[in-house]
C-alpha positions in Angstrom: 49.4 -53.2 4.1 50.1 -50.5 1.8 49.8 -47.0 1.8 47.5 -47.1 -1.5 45.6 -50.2 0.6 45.0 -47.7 3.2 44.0 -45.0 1.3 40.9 -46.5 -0.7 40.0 -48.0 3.1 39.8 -45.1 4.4 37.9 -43.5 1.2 36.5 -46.0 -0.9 35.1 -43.3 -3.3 38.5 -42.7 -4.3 38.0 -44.9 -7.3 35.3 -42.8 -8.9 37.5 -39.4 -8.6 37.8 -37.8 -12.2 40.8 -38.9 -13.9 42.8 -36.6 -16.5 41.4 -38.2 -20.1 44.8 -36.7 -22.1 47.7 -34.3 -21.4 48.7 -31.5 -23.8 51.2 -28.8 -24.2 49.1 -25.7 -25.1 50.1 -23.6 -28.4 51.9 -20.5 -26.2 54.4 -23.2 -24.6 53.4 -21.0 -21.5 55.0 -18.0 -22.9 52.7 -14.7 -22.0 51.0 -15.7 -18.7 51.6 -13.8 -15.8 53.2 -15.2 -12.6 51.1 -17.2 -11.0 48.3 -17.8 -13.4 49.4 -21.5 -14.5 51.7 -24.2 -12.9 53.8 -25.5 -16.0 54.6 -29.5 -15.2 58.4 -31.0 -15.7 56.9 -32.9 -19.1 55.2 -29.0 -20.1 51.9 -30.9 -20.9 48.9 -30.1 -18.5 46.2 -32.6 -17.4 43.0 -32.6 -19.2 39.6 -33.5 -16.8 36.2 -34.5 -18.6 33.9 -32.0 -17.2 31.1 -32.3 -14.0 27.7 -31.7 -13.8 28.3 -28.2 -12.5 30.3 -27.5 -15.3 28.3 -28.7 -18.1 25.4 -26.3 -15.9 27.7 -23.2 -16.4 27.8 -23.8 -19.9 24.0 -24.2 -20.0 23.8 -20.3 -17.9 23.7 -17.3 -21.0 24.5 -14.9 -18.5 28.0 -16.7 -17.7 28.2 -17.1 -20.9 28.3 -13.7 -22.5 30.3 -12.9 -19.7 33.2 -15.1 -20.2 32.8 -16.4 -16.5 31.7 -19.7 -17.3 34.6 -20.6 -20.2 37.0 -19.4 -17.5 35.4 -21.5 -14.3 35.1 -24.8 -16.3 38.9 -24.5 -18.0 39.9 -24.0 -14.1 38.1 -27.0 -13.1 39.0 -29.4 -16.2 42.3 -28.0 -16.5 43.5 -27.4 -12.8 47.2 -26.8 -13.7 45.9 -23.5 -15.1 45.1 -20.9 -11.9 43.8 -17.9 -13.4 41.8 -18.5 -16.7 41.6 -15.0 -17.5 45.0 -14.6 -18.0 45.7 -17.3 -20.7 47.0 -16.2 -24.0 44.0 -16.1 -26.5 45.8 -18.6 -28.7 45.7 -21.1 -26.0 41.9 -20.9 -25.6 40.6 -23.3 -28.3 42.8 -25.6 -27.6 42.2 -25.7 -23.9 38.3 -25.9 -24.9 38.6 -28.5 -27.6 40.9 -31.1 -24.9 38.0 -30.6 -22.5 35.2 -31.5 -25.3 37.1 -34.7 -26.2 38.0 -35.5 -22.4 34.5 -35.2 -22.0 32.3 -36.4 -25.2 35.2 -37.9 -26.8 36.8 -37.3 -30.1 33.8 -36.7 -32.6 31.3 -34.3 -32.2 28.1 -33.7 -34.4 27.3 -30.2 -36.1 24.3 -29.1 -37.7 25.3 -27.3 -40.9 22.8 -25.8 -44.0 24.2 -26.9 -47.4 25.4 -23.6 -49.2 22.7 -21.8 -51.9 20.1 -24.7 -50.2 17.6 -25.3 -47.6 19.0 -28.7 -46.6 20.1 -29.1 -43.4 22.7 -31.5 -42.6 25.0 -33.4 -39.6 28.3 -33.0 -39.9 31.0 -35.0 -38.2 34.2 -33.5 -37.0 36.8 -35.2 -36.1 38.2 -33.2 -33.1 41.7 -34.8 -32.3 42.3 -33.6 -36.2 41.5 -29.8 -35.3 43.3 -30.1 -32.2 46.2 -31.6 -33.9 46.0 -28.1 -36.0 46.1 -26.0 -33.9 48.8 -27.5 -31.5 50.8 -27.4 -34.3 51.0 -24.3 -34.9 53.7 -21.4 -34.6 53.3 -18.4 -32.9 55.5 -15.8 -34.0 55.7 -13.0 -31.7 57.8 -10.7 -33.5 58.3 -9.1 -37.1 59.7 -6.5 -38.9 58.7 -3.4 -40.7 61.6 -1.2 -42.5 64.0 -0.6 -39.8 61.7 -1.4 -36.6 61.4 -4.7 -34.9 58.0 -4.9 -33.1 57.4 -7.9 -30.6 54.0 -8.6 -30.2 52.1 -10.5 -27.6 48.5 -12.2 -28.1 45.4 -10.6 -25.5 44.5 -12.6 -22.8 40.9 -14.1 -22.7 40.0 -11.4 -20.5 40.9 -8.6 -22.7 39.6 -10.5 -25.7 36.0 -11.0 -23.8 36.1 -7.3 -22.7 36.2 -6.4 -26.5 34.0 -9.1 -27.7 31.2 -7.6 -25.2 31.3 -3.8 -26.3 31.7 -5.0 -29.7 28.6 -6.3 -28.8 26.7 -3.6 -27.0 27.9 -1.3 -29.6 26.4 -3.5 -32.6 23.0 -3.8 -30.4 22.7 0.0 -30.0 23.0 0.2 -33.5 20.4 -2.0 -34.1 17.9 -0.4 -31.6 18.7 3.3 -33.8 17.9 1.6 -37.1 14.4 0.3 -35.7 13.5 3.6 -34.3 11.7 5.9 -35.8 14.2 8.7 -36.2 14.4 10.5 -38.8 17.5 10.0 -42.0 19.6 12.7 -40.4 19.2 11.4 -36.8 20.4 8.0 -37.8 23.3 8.8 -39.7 24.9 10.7 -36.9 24.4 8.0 -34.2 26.1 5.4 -36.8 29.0 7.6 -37.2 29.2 7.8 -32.9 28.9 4.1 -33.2 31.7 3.9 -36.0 33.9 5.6 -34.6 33.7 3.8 -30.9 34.1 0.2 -33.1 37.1 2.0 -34.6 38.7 2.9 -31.1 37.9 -0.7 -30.2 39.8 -2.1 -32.9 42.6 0.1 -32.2 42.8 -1.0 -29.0 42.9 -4.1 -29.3 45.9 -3.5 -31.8 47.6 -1.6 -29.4 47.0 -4.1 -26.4 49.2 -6.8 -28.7 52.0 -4.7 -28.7 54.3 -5.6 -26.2 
């Protein structure tokens, strides 16, 4: 008897485990992660799992949401290769995302669009292998140069780029909670220009964070 023979014997669940739906190489070719944060395979394409109950829940929580918690737990589970989700490249992140929709769902998927200068609303179908295709195509060029300086650059990771999304955020809602307040004209201008200028050092930041 053989060792396989043996094996669904002695588990004959086996069968229904999740099985890796395609294999990719993601856009960074693994460049930018720090040690320990992804295992890179001999043939540099990781194993894409359709997603579990529990992971289509997570995506359903608004809380894990806004928080980046839930893009990062499900990407660990349907991509296991990758260890620490909150060290990925940004550019690697719609990719990673877009596999585990068409592991999942398959390779269309149905959105629900208003037809420009109308009220008619419409299905559109996308055709996800296409915008995959896209954007594992594309180049990444982490360095350029300006007069005589060479500056190598390096993309945020999806925790940095969640960290900014979300005081981009809070600082946009606080804005929004001064112009429904009854202060008066003078009030309001100088808590938009506090609320300016924090946007402004945001953006800077996350300038300066893709400077290597």
């Amino acid at each position: 008897m053989s060792n396989e023979q043996i094996e669904q014997q002695s588990n004959p669940l086996k069968k229904y485990y999740r099985q890796p739906k395609q294999f990719i190489k993601l856009p960074s070719d693994y460049r930018f992660y720090v040690e320990g944060s992804v295992e890179v395979p001999q043939s540099r394409e990781v194993a894409v799992y359709p997603m579990t109950a529990k992971d289509e829940m997570m995506f359903k929580t608004p809380d894990a949401l806004m928080n980046g918690e839930a893009t990062v737990q499900v990407i660990q589970s349907c991509i296991p290769q990758i260890k620490n989700a909150w060290a990925m490249p940004s550019i690697d992140c719609d990719a990673a995302l877009i596999a585990i929709r068409m592991a999942t769902y398959g390779n269309k998927m149905t959105v629900p669009i208003t037809v420009p200068g109308t009220k008619i609303e419409k299905d559109l179908e996308l055709d996800l292998q296409e915008s995959l295709g896209g954007i594992l195509n594309a180049q990444y060029n982490d360095t350029f140069f300006y007069e005589n300086m060479e500056i190598k650059t390096k993309p945020l990771t999806y925790k940095e780029f969640t960290q900014s999304a979300i005081q981009t955020f809070e600082q946009q809602r606080i804005q929004k909670i001064i112009d429904d307040t009854k202060m008066n004209d003078e009030e309001k201008v100088k808590q938009f220009q506090i609320t300016f200028k924090k946007l402004t050092e945001l953006s800077v930041g996350m300038v300066a964070n893709t400077i290597q």
